[in-house]
C-alpha positions, 0 to 999 in steps of 0.5 A: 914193027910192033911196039915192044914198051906198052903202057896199059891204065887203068884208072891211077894204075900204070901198067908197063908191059915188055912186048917182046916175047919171041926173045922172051922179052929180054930187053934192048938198049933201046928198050931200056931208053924207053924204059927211063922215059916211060916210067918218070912219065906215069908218075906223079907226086900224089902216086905209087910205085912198085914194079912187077915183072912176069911174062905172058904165056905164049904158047908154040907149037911142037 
């Protein structure tokens, strides 16, 4: 089972991607669990934050 909470960094850059896009990434009530252990963990007192959501394109086939 693939991992649907992925983290991506990039130098002080976090990236939090939602990796679920068979649903369209609609989030679980696990995924929200990660979420609120995933987000206080890329943080620091010396960082910022701002939150992003989009979805990465995939295509089907008709």
């Amino acid at each position: 089972m693939a991992e649907t909470i992925l983290i991506e960094r990039d130098g002080a850059i976090a990236t939090v991607v939602l990796n679920r896009p068979e649903k369209l990434n609609a989030l679980t009530k696990s995924m929200w669990q990660r979420l609120g252990e995933v987000f206080p963990a890329t943080t620091s007192a010396s960082s910022r934050a701002s939150a992003r959501t989009s979805t990465r394109h995939v295509p089907t086939a008709r």
